[in-house]
N, C-alpha and C positions, 0 to 999 in steps of 0.2 A: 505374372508374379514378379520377375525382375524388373518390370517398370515399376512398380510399386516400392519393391526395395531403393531401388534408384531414387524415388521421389521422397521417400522416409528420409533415406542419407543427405538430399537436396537440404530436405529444412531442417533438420540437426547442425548441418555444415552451417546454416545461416542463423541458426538462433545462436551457437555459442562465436560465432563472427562477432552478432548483433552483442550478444554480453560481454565480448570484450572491448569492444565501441566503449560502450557506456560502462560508467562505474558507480549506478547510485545504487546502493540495497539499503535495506530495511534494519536499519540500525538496534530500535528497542521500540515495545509493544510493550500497553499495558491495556489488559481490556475485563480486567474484573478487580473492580477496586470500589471503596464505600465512604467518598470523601464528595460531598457532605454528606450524599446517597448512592446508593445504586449503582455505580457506575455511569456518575457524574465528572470524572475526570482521565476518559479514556483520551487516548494518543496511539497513533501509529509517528516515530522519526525516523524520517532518510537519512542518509548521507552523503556527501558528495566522496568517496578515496579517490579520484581523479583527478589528474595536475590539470585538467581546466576545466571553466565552468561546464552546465547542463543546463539545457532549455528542459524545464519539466514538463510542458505543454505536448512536447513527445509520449507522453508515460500517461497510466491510469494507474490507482490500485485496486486491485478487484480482489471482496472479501467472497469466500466460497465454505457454504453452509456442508460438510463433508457426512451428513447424518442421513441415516436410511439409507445404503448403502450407494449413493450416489454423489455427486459433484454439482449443487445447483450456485453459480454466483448470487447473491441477494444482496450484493450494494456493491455499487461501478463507483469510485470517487474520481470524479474528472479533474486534473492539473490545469492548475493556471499556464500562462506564458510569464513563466520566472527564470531566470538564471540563477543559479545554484554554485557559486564557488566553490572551487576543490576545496576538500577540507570542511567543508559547514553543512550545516545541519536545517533541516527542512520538517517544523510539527503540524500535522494534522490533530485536529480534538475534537472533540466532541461539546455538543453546546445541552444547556440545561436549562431549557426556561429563556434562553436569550443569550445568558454568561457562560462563560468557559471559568475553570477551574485549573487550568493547565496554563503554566508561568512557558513563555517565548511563543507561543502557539501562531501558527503564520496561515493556515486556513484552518475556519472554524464548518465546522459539519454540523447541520442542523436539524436533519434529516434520517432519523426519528430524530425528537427532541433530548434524548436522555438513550445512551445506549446503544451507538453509532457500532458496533464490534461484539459479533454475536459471541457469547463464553458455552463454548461446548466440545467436544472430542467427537469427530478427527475436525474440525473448522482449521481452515487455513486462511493465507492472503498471499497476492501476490503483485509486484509488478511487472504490468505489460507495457 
């Protein structure tokens, strides 16, 4: 049982190391909106608050479907190799038919075609 405690405390100790490394979160979501349809103009935006760039190609964001009392991911978004300056902003969107609807969008998700960002309670995201 104290190895186990011991290895808990291990990766705590190293994930909030790993979070204060890096400084991108998850700035603003929009993922139920009706322009021109349906949630046709979904986005997930980073940030960078960190005084220096970030290679995104480190990171995924993974969307986690929280319903029927479990935690199933149902869409991994895999990162480019970008650099991200401190200070700026990084949009994911969603694509509709081919076009995105979303003004600065810097990767387009295609994958469904309409409706990249499932709208339901408890749904989360996160990055890894």
């Amino acid at each position: 049982m104290k190895r186990i405690f011991t290895l808990l405390g291990l990766f705590i100790g190293m994930t909030f190391a790993a979070s204060a490394q890096y400084n991108l979160v998850i700035n603003e979501l929009d993922y139920d909106n009706f322009r021109p349809s349906a949630d046709t103009a979904e986005f997930i935006e980073l940030y960078n608050n960190g005084t220096s760039a970030i290679d995104l190609a480190n990171f995924a964001i993974v969307l986690v479907n929280g319903a029927n009392n479990g935690a199933a991911v149902y869409k991994t978004i895999t990162m480019p190799t970008y650099l991200l300056n401190a200070g700026s902003y990084y949009v994911i969107c969603g694509s509709f038919n081919g076009s995105t609807f979303v003004p600065n969008c810097n990767q387009q998700e295609t994958t469904p075609s309409a409706g990249i960002i499932q709208n339901g309670s408890p749904d989360a995201l996160a990055i890894i």
